[in-house]
N, CA, C and O atoms as a GROMACS GRO file, in nm:
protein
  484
    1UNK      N    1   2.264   0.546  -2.503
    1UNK     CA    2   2.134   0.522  -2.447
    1UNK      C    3   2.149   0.440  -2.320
    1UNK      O    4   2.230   0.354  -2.284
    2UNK      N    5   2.017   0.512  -2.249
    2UNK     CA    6   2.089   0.395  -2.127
    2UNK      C    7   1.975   0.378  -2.053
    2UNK      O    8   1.908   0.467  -2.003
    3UNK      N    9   1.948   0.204  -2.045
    3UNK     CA   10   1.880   0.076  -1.988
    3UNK      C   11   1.873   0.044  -1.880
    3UNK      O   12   1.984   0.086  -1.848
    4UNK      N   13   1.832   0.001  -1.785
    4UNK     CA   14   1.791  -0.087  -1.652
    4UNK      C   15   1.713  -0.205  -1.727
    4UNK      O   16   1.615  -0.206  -1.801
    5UNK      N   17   1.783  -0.287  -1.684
    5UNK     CA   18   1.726  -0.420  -1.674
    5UNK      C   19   1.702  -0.519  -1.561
    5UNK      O   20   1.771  -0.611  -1.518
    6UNK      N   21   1.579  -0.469  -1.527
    6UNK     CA   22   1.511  -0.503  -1.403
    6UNK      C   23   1.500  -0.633  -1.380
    6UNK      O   24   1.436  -0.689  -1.469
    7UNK      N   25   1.539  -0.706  -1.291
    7UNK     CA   26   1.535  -0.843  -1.226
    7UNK      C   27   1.411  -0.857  -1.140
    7UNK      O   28   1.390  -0.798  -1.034
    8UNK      N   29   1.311  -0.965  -1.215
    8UNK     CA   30   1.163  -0.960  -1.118
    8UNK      C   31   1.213  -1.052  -1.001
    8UNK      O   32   1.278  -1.155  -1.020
    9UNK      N   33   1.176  -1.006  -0.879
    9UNK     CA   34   1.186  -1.121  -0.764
    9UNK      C   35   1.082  -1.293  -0.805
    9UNK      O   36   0.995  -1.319  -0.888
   10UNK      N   37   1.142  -1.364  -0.707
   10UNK     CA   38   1.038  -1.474  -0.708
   10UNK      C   39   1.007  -1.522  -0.562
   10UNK      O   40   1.028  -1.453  -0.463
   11UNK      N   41   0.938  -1.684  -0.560
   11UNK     CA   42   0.944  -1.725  -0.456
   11UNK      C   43   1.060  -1.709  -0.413
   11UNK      O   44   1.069  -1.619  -0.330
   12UNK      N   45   1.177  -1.775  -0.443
   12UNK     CA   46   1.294  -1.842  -0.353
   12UNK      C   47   1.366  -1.676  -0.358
   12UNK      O   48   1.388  -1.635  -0.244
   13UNK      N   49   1.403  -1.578  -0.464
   13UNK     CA   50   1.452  -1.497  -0.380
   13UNK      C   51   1.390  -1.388  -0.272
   13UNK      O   52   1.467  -1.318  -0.206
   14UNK      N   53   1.238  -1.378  -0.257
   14UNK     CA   54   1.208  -1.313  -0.138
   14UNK      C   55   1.187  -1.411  -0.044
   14UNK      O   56   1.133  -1.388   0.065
   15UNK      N   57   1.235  -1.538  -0.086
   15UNK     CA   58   1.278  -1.614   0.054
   15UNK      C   59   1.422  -1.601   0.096
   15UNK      O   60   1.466  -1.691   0.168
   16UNK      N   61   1.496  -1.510   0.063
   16UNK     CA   62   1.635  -1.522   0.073
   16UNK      C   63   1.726  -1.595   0.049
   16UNK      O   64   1.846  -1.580   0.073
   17UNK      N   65   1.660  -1.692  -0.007
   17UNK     CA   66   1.734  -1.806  -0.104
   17UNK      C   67   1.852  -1.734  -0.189
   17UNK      O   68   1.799  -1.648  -0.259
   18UNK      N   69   2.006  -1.739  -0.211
   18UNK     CA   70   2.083  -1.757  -0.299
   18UNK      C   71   2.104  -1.773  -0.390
   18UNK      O   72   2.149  -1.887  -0.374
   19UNK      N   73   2.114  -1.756  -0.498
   19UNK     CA   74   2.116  -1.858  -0.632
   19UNK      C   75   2.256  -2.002  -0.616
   19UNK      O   76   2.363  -2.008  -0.556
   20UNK      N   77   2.184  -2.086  -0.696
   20UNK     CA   78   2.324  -2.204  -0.716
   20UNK      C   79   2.411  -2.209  -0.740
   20UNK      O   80   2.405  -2.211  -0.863
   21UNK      N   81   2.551  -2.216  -0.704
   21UNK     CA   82   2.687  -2.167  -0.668
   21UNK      C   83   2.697  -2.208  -0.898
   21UNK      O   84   2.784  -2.139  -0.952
   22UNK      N   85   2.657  -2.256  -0.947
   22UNK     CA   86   2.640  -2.279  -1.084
   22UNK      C   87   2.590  -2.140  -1.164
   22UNK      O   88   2.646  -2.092  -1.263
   23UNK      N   89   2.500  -2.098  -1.112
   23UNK     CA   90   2.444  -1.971  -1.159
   23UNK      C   91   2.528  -1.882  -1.098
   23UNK      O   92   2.612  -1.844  -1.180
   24UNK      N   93   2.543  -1.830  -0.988
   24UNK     CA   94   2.594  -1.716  -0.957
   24UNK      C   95   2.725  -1.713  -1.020
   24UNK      O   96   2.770  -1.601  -1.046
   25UNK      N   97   2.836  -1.877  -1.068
   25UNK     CA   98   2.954  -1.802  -1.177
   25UNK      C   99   2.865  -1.747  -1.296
   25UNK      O  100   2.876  -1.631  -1.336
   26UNK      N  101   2.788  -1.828  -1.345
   26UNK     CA  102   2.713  -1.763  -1.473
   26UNK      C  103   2.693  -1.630  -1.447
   26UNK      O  104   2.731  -1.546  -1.529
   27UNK      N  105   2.653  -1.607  -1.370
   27UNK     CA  106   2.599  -1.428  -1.380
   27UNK      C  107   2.728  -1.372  -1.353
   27UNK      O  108   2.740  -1.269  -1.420
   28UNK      N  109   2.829  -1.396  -1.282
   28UNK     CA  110   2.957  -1.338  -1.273
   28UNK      C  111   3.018  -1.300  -1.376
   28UNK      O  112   3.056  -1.184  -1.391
   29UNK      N  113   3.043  -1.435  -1.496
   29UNK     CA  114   3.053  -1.415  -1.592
   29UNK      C  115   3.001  -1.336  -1.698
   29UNK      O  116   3.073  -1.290  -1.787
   30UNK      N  117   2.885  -1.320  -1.690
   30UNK     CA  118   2.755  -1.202  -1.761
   30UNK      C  119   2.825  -1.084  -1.712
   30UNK      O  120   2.877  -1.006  -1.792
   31UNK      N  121   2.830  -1.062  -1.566
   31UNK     CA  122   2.876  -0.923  -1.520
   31UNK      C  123   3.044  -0.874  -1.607
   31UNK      O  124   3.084  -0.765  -1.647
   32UNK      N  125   3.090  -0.978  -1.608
   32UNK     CA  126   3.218  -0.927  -1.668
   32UNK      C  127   3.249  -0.918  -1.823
   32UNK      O  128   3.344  -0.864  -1.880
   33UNK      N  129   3.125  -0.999  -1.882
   33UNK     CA  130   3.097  -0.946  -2.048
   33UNK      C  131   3.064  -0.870  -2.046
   33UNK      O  132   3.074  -0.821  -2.158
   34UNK      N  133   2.995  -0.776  -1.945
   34UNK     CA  134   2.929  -0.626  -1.958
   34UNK      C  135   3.032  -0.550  -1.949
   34UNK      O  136   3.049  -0.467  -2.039
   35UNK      N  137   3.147  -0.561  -1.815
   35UNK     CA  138   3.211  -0.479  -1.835
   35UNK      C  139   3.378  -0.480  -1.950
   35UNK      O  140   3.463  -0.400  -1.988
   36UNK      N  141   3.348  -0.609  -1.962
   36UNK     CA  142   3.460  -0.589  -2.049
   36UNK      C  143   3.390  -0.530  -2.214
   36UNK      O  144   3.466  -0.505  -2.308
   37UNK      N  145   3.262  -0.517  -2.223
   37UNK     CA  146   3.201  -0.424  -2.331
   37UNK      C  147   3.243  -0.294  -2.259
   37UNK      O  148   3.283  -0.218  -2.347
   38UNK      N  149   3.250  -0.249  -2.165
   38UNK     CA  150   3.210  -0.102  -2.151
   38UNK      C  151   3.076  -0.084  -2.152
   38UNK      O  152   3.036  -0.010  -2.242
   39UNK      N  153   3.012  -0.118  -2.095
   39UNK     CA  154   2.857  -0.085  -2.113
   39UNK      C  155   2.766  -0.117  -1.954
   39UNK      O  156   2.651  -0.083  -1.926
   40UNK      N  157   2.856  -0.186  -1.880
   40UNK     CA  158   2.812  -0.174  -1.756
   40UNK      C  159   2.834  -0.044  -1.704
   40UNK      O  160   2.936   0.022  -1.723
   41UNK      N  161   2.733  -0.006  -1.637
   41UNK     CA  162   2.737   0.116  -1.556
   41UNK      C  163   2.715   0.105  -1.362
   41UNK      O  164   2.766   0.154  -1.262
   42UNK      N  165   2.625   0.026  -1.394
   42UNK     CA  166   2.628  -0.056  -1.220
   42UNK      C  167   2.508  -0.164  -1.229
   42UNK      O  168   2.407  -0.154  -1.299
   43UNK      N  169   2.544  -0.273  -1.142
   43UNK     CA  170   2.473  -0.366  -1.093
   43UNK      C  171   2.439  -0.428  -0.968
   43UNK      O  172   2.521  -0.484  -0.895
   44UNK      N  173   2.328  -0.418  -0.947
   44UNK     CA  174   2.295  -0.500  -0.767
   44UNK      C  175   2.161  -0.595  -0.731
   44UNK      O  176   2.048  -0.591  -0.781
   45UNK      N  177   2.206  -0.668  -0.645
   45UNK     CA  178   2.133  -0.743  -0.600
   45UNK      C  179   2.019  -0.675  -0.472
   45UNK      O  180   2.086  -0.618  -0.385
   46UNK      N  181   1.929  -0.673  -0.455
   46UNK     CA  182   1.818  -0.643  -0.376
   46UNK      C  183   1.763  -0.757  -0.266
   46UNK      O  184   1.706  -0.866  -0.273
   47UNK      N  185   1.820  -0.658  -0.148
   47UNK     CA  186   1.700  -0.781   0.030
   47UNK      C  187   1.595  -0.818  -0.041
   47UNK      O  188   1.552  -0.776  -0.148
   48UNK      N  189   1.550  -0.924   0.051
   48UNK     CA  190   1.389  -0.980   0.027
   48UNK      C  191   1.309  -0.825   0.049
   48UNK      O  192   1.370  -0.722   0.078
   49UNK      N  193   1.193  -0.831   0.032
   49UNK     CA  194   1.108  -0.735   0.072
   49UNK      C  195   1.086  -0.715   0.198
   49UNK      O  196   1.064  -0.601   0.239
   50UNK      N  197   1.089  -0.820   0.278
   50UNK     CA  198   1.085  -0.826   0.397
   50UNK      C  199   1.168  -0.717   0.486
   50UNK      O  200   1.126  -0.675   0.593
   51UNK      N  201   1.276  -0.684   0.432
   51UNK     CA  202   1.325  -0.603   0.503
   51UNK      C  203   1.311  -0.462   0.417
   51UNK      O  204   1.380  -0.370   0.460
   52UNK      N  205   1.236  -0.437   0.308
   52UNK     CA  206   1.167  -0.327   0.260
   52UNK      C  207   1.064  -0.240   0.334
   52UNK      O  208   1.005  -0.290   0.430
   53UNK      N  209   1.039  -0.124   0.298
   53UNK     CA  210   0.920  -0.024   0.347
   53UNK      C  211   0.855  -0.010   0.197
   53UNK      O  212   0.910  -0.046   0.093
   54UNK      N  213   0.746   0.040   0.207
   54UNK     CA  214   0.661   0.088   0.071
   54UNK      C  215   0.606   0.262   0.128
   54UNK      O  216   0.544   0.275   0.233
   55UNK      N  217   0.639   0.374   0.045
   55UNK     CA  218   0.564   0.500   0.096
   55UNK      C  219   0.452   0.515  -0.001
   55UNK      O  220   0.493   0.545  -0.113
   56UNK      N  221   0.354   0.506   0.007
   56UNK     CA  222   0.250   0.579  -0.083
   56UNK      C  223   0.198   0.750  -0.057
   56UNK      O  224   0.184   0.798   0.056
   57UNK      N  225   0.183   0.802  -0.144
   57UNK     CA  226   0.167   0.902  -0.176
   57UNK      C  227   0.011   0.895  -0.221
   57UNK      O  228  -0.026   0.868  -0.335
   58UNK      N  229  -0.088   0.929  -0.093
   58UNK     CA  230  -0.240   0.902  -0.106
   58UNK      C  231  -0.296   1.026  -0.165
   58UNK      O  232  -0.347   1.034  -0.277
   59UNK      N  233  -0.285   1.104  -0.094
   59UNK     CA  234  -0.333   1.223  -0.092
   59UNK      C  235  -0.201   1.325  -0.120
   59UNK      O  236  -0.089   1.312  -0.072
   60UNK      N  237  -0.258   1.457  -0.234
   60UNK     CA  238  -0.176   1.530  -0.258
   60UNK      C  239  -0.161   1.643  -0.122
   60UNK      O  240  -0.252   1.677  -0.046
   61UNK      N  241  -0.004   1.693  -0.120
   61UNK     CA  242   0.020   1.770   0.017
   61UNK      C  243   0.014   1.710   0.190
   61UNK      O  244   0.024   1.786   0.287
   62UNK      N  245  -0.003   1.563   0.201
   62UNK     CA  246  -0.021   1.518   0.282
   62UNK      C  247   0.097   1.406   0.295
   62UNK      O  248   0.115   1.352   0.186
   63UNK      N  249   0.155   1.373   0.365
   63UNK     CA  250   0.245   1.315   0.439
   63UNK      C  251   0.190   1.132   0.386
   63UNK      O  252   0.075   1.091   0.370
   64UNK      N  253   0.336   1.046   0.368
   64UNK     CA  254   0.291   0.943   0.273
   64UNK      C  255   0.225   0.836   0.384
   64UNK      O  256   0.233   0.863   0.504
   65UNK      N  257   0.168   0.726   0.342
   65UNK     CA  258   0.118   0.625   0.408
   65UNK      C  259   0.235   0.511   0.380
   65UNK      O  260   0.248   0.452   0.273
   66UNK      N  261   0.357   0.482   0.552
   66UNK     CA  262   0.436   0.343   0.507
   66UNK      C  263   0.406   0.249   0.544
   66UNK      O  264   0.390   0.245   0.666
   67UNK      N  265   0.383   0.128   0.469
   67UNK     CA  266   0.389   0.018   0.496
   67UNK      C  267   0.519  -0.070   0.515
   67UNK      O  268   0.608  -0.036   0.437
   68UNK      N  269   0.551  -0.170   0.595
   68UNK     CA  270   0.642  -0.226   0.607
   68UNK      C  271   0.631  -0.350   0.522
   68UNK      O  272   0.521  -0.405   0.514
   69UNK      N  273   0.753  -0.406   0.445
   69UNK     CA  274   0.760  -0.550   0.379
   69UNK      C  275   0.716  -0.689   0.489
   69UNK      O  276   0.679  -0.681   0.606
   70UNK      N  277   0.728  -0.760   0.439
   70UNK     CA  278   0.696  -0.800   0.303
   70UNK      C  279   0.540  -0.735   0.262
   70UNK      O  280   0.443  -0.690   0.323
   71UNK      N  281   0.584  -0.765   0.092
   71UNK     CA  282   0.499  -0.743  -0.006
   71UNK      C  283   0.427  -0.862  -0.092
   71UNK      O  284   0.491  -0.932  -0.171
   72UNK      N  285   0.299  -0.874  -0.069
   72UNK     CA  286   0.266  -0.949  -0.173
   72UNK      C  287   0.257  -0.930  -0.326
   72UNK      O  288   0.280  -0.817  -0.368
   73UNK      N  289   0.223  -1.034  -0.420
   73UNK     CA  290   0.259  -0.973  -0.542
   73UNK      C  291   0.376  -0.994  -0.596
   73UNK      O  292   0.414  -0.899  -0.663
   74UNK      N  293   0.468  -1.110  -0.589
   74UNK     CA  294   0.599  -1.114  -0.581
   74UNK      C  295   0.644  -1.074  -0.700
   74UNK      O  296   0.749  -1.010  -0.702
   75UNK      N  297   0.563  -1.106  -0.842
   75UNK     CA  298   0.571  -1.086  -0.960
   75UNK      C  299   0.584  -0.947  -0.984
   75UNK      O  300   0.613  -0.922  -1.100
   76UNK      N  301   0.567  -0.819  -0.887
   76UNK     CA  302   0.569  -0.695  -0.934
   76UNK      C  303   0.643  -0.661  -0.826
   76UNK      O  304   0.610  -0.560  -0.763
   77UNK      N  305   0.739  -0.728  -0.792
   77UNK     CA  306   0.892  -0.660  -0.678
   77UNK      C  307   0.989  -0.703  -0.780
   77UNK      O  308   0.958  -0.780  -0.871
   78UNK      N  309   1.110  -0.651  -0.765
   78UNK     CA  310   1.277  -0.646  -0.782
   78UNK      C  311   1.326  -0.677  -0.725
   78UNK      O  312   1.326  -0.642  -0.607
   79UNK      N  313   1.433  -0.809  -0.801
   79UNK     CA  314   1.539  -0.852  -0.696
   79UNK      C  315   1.632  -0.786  -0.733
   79UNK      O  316   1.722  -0.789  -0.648
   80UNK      N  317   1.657  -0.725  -0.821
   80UNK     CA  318   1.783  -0.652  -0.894
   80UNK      C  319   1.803  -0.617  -0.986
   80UNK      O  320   1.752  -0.691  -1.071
   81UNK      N  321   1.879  -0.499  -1.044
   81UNK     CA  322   1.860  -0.444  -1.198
   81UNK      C  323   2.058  -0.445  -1.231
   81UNK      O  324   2.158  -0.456  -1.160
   82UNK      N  325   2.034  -0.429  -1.351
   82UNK     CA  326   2.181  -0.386  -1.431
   82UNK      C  327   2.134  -0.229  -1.507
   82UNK      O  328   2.041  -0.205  -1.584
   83UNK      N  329   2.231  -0.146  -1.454
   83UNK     CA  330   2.200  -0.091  -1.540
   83UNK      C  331   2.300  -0.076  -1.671
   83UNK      O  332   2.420  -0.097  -1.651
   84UNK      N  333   2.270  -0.051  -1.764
   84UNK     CA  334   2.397  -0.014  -1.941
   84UNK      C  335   2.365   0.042  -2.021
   84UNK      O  336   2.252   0.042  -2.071
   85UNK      N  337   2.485   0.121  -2.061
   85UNK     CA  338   2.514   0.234  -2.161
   85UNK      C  339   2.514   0.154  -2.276
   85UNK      O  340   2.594   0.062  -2.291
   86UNK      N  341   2.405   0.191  -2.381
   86UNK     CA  342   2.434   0.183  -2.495
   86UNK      C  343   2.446   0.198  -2.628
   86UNK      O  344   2.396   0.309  -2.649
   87UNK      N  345   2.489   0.144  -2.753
   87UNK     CA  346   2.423   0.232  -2.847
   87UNK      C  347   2.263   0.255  -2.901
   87UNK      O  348   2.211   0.357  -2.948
   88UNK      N  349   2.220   0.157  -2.882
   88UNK     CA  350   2.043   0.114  -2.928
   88UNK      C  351   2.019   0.072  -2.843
   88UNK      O  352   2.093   0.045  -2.748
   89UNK      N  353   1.866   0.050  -2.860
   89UNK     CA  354   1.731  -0.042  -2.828
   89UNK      C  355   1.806  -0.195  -2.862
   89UNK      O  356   1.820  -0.279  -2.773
   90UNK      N  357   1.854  -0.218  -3.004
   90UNK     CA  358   1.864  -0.349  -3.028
   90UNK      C  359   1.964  -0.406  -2.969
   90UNK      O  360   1.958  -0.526  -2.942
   91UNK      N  361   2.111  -0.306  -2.928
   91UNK     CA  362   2.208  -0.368  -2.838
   91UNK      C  363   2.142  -0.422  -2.709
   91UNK      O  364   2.125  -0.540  -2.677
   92UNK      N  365   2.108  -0.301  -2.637
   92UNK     CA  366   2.025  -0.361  -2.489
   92UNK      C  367   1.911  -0.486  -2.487
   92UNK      O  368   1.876  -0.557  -2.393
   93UNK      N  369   1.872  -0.484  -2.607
   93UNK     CA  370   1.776  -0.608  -2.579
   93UNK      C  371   1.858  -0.725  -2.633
   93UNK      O  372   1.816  -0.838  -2.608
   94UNK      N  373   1.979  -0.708  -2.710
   94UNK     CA  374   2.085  -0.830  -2.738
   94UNK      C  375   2.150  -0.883  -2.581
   94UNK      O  376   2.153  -0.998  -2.537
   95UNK      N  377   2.200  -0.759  -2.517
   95UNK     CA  378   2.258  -0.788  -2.337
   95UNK      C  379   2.142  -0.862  -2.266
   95UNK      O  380   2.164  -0.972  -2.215
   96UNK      N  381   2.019  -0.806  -2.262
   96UNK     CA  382   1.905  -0.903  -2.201
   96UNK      C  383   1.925  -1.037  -2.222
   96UNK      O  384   1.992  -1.106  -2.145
   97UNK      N  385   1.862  -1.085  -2.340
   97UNK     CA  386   1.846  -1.135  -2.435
   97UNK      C  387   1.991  -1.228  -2.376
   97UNK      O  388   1.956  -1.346  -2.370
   98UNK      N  389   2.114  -1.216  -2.339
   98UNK     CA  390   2.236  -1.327  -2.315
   98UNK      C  391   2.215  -1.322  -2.175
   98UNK      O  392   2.315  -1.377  -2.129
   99UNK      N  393   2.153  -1.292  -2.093
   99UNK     CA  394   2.171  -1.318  -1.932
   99UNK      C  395   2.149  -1.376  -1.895
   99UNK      O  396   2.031  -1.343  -1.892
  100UNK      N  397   2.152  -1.528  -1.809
  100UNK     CA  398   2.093  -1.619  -1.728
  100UNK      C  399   1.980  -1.645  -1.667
  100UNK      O  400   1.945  -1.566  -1.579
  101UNK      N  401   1.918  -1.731  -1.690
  101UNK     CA  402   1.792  -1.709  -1.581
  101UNK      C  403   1.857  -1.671  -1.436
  101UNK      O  404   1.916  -1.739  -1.351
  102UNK      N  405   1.813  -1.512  -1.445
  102UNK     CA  406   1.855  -1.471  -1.352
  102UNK      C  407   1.769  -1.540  -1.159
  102UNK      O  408   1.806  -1.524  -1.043
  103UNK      N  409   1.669  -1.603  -1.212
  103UNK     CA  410   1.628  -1.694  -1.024
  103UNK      C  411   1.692  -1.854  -1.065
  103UNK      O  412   1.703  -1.943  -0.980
  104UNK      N  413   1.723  -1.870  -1.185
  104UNK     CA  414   1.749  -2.030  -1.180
  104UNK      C  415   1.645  -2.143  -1.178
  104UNK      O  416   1.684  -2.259  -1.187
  105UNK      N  417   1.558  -2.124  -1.172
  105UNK     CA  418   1.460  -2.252  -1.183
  105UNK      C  419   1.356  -2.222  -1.234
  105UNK      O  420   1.253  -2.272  -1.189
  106UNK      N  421   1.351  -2.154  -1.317
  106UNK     CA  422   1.228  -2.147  -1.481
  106UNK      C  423   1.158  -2.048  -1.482
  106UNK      O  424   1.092  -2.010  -1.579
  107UNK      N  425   1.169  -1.962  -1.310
  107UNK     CA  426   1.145  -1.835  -1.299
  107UNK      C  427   1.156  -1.696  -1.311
  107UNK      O  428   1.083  -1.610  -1.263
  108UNK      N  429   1.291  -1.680  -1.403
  108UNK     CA  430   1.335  -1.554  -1.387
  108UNK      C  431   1.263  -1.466  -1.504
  108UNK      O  432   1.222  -1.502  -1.614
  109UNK      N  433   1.262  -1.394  -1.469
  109UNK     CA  434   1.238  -1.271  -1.549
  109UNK      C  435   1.282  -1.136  -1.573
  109UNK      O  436   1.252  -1.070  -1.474
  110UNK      N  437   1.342  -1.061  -1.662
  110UNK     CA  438   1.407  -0.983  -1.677
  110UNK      C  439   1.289  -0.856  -1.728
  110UNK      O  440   1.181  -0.899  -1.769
  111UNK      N  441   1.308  -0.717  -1.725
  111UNK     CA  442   1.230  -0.611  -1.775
  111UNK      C  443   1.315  -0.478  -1.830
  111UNK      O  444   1.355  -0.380  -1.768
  112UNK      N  445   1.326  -0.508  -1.947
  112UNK     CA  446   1.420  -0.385  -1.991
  112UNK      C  447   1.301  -0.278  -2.022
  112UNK      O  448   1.186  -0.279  -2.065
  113UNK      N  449   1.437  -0.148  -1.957
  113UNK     CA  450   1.314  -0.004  -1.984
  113UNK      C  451   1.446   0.081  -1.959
  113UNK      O  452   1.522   0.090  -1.862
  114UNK      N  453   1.442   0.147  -2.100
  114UNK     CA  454   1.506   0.261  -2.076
  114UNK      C  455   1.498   0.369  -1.959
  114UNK      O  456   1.407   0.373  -1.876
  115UNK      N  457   1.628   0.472  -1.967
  115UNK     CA  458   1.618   0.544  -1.876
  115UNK      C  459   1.610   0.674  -1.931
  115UNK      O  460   1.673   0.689  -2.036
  116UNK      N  461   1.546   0.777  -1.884
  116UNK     CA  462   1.504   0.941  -1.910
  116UNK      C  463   1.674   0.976  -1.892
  116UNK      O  464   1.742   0.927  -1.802
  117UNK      N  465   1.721   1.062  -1.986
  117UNK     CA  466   1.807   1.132  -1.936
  117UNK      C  467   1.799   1.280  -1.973
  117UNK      O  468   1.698   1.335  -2.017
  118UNK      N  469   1.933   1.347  -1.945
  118UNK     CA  470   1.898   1.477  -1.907
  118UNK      C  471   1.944   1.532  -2.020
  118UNK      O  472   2.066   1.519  -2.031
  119UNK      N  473   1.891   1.591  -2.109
  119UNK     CA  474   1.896   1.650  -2.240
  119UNK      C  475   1.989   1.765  -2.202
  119UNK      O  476   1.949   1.840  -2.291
  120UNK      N  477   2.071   1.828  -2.148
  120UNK     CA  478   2.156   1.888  -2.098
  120UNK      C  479   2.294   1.788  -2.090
  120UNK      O  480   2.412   1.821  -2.106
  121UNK      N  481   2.266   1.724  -2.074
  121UNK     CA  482   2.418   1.602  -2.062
  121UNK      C  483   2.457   1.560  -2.169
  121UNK      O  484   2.552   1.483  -2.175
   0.00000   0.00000   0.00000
């Protein structure tokens, strides 16, 4: 089965803020319990929005409407996802469930959601 676990942005990372040289071994470390499970498949970090576009799709057959970042709403942007292979629901929400506050200062938030795959594979 296989997960994305979505990293919500906050203030400090669509300010381009870093995380604390403390956290980022922590998550290093997270990254390499994943892969020394076998269950990492890929992971990344995401620009502020600021250097994002948004396309909406207004009208059907018609060419999209872009907006340029930043975005307000910080609570419904991504700073970054993991994605992992696994056996269950209950493994992937156990991997959540051990990750760091991924912003570091009481803000992070994580969003696990499976992924569609291709019933052919």
């Amino acid at each position: 089965m296989l997960f994305m676990m979505i990293i919500k942005a906050s203030n400090h990372s669509e300010a381009g803020q870093l995380p604390s040289a403390e956290l980022m071994e922590a998550m290093r470390q997270y990254n390499e319990e994943l892969v020394r499970a076998g269950v990492r498949v890929a992971a990344k970090g995401l620009h502020p929005s600021s250097s994002g576009m948004r396309f909406s799709f207004v009208r059907p057959g018609e060419k999209p409407v872009v907006t340029e970042g930043p975005f307000a709403a910080t609570n419904e942007l991504i700073a970054g996802f993991f994605l992992i292979e696994v056996k269950s629901k209950e493994e992937a929400i156990e991997w959540a469930m051990r990750m760091p506050d991924p912003q570091g200062h009481g803000e992070g938030q994580v969003e696990l959601r499976q992924v569609f795959e291709d019933p052919e594979s």
